[in-house]
C-alpha positions in Angstrom: 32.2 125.4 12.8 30.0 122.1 12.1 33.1 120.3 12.4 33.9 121.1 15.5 34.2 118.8 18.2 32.9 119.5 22.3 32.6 117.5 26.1 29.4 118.5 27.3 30.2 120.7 30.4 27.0 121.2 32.4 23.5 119.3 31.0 20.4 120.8 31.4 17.0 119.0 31.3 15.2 121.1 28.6 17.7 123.6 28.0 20.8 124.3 25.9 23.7 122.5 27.2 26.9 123.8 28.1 30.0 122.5 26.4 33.6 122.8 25.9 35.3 122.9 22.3 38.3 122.4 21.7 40.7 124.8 21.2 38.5 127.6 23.0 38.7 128.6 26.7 35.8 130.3 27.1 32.2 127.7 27.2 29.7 127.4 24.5 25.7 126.7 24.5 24.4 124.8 22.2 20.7 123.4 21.8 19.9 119.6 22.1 18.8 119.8 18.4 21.5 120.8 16.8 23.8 118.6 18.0 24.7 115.0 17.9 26.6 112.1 19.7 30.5 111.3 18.1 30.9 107.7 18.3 34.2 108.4 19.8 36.8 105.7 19.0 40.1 104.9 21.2 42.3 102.8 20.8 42.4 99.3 20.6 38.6 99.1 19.5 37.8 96.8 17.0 36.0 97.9 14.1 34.3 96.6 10.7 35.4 98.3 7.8 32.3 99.4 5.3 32.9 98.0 1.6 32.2 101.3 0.2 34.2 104.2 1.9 32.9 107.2 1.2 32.0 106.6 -2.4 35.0 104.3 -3.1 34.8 100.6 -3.1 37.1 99.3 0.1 40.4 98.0 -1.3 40.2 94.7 0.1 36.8 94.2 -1.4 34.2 92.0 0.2 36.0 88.4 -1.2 33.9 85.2 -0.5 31.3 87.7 2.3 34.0 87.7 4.5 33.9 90.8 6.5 37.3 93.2 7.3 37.9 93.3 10.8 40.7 95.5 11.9 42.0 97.3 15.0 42.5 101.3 16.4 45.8 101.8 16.0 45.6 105.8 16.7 43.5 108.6 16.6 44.0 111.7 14.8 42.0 114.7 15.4 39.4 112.6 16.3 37.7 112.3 12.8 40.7 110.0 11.1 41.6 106.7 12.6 44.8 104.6 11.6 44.0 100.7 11.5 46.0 97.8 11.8 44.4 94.5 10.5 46.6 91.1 9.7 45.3 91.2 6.1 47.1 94.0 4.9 51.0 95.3 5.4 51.4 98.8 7.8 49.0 101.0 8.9 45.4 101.9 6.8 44.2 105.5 7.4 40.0 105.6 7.5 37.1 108.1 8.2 35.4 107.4 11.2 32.3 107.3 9.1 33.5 104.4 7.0 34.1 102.0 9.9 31.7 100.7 13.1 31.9 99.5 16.4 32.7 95.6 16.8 32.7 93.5 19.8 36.4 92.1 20.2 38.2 88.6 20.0 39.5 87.8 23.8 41.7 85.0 24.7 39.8 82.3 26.1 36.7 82.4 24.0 35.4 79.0 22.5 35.3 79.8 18.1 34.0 78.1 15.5 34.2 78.6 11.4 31.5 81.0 10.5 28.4 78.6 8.7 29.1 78.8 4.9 32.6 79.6 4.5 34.3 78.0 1.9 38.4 79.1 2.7 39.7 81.0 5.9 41.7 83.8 4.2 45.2 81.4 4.8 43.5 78.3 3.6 42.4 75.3 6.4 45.9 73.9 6.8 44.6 70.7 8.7 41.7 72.1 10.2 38.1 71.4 8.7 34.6 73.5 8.7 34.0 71.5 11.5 36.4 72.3 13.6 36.0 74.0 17.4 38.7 75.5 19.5 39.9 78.3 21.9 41.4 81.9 21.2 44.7 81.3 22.9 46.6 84.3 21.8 45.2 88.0 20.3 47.9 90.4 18.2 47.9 93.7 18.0 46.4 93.8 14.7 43.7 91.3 15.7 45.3 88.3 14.2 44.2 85.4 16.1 45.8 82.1 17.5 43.8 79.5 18.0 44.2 76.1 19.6 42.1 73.4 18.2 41.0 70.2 19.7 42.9 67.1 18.0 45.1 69.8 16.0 48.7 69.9 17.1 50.5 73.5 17.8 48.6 76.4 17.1 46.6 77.8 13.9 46.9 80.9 12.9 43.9 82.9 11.5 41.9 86.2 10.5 38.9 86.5 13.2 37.1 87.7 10.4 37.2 83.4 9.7 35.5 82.9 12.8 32.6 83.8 15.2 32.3 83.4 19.0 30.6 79.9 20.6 28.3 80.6 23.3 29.7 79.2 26.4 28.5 79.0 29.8 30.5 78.6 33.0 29.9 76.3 35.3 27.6 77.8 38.7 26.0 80.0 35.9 22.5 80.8 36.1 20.3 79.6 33.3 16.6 79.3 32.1 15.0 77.2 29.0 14.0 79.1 26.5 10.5 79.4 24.6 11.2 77.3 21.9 12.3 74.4 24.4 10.8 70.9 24.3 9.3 70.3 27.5 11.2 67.3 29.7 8.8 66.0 32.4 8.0 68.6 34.9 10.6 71.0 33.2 9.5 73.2 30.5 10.1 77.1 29.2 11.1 79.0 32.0 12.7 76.8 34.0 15.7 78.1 35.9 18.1 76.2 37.1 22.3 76.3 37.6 24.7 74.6 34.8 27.1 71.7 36.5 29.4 71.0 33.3 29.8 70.8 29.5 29.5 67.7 27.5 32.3 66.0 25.5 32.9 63.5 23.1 36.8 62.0 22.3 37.9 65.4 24.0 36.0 67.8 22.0 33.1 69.8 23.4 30.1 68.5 21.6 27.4 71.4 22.2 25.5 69.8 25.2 25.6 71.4 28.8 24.4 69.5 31.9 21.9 71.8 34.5 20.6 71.0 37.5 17.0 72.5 37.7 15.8 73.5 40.4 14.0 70.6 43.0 14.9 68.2 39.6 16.3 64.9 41.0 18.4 63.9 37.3 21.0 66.4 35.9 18.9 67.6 32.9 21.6 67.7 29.8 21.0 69.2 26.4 21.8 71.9 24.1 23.4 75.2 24.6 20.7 76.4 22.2 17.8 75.8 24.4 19.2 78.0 27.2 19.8 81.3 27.8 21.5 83.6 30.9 19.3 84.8 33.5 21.0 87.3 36.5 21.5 85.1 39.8 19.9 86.0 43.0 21.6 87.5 45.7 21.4 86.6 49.6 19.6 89.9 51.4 17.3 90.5 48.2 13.7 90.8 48.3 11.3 89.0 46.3 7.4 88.3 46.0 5.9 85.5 44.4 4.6 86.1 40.3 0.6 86.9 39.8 0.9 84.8 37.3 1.9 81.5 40.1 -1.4 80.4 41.0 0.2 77.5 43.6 4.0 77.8 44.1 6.1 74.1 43.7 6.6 73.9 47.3 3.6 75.5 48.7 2.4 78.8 50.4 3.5 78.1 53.7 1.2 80.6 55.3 1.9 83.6 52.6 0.1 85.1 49.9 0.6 86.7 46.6 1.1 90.0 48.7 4.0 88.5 50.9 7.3 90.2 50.2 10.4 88.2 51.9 13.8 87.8 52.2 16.6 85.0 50.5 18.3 83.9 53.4 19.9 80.9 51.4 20.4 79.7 47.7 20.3 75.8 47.5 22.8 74.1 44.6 20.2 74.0 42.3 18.7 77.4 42.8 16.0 76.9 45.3 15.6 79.5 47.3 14.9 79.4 51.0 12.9 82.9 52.0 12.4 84.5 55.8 9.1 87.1 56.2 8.1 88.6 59.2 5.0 86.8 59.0 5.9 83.1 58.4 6.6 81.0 61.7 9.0 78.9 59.1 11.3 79.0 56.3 9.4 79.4 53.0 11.2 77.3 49.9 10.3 79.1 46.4 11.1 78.1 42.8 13.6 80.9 41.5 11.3 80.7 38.1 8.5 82.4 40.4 9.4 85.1 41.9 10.1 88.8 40.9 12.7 90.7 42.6 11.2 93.9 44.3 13.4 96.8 43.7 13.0 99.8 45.1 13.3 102.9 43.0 15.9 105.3 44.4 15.1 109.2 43.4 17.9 111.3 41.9 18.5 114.8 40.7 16.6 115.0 37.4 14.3 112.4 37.9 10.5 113.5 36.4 8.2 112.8 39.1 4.1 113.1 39.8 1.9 112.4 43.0 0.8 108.8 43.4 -3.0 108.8 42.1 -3.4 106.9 45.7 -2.5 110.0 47.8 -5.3 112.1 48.9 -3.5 114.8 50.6 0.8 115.0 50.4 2.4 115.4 53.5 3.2 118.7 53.4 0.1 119.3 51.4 -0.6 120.8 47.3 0.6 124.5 48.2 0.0 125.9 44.1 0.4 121.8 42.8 -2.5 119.8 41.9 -2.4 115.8 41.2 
């Protein structure tokens, strides 16, 4: 039936697919077309609920733009979900279709008030719009405990209140982003390694200090200005960027062509290359370089003749480039 439900069983490139259903021993094919991907919820996922389910307006309404945040609680038959939220007594029975996919409140993560609220759903009860502090405590039914900084004990709230700070961890990797105001030699692009956060009478007050890389002065400023970049890894291969016309601490001998290896990361990101060529180590600025990757083949992979090779090694045979 079109409500039926199936694991797909053996893919095919360009061909019907094989799949389970349940309920049924025997396999099924079923074109590409005609079928589609179920979002699949477990439990435990945190979902928003829609303000009109189905065509019914949500009970809880849509007070003040606040949104309703609640939690899987179980699964039936895969279609109807049972959800447990801290604004509402017992359990809340939904169609899959009148909720989506959140990400979740973990303990540990820095929160703020969302911009423009005017009440969290239990009142402020000493806290203020202001206010910044850290998840320590998650229910089941996604009620959050929150400790905040110059707040004694701990404040209970609906997440639905609140929205995540971006943090970053100290030895993270980090560049300046485009919009970035340029600080001497430093400007979009630069990479460098963050060393600590910056506070004021105990409270965190936005800044982060980096240490860019051949900088001599901690560079400190807003989280805003900086985003994650993916550290790189002793043993990885790099080459410098086309777009480098003279590399920070020279050519040493190499060329845009030279591909070498990081032997060793300095503390604020330099890196320090070996390449078969160079008679000495070869310092680069993380900020230009591209990693070479090599492209590993698999089963299914679409594939043509490089437009460089004149004859394949075990020649064309009935292909042609």
């Amino acid at each position: 039936m079109s409500a039926s439900l199936a694991a797909l069983e053996r893919p095919r490139v360009g061909a019907s697919n094989t799949v389970r259903v349940a309920g049924r021993d025997s396999l099924w094919k079923v074109a590409p077309g005609d079928a589609e991907k179920f979002p699949g919820f477990v439990v435990g996922d945190w979902v928003r609920v829609k303000q009109f389910l189905g065509n019914r307006l949500c009970p809880e309404g849509n007070v003040s733009g606040r949104e309703n945040l609640a939690v899987v609680h179980s699964v039936h038959d895969f279609f109807n979900l049972e959800l447990a939220c801290c604004y509402r007594k017992g359990r809340w029975d939904v169609h899959y279709s009148e909720v989506e996919k959140v990400e979740c409140f973990k303990t540990g993560q820095h929160v703020s008030f969302r911009v423009g609220l005017s009440e969290p759903r239990w009142g402020w009860r000493g806290a203020c719009p202001t206010n910044k502090g850290v998840i320590v405590g998650v229910n089941y039914n996604g009620e959050v405990k929150v400790s905040f900084f110059n707040l004694p004990g701990l404040w209970r709230g609906d997440p639905a209140d609140l929205e995540v700070e971006q943090m970053l961890e100290v030895g993270e990797w980090v560049k300046l982003k485009d919009h970035a105001a340029r600080r001497k030699s430093l400007g979009p692009g630069s990479i460098g390694v963050v060393q600590g956060l910056g506070y004021q009478t105990d409270q965190w007050d936005g800044t982060v200090s980096v240490c860019f890389c051949g900088e001599p002065e901690l560079w400190v400023g807003s989280i805003s200005e900086l985003e994650r970049v993916n550290r790189l890894q002793i043993g990885q291969e790099v080459r410098v960027k086309l777009s480098v016309e003279q590399p920070r601490f020279g050519w040493s001998g190499h060329t845009h062509a030279s591909i070498g290896t990081v032997t060793a990361i300095d503390a604020d990101g330099k890196l320090r290359i070996y390449t078969p060529a160079g008679s000495k180590t070869w310092m680069l600025d993380p900020s230009e370089v591209d990693l070479v990757v090599e492209e590993n083949m698999k089963t299914g992979d679409w594939v043509r003749v490089k437009s460089c090779v004149a004859t394949p090694f075990h020649h064309w045979g009935e292909v042609t480039s």
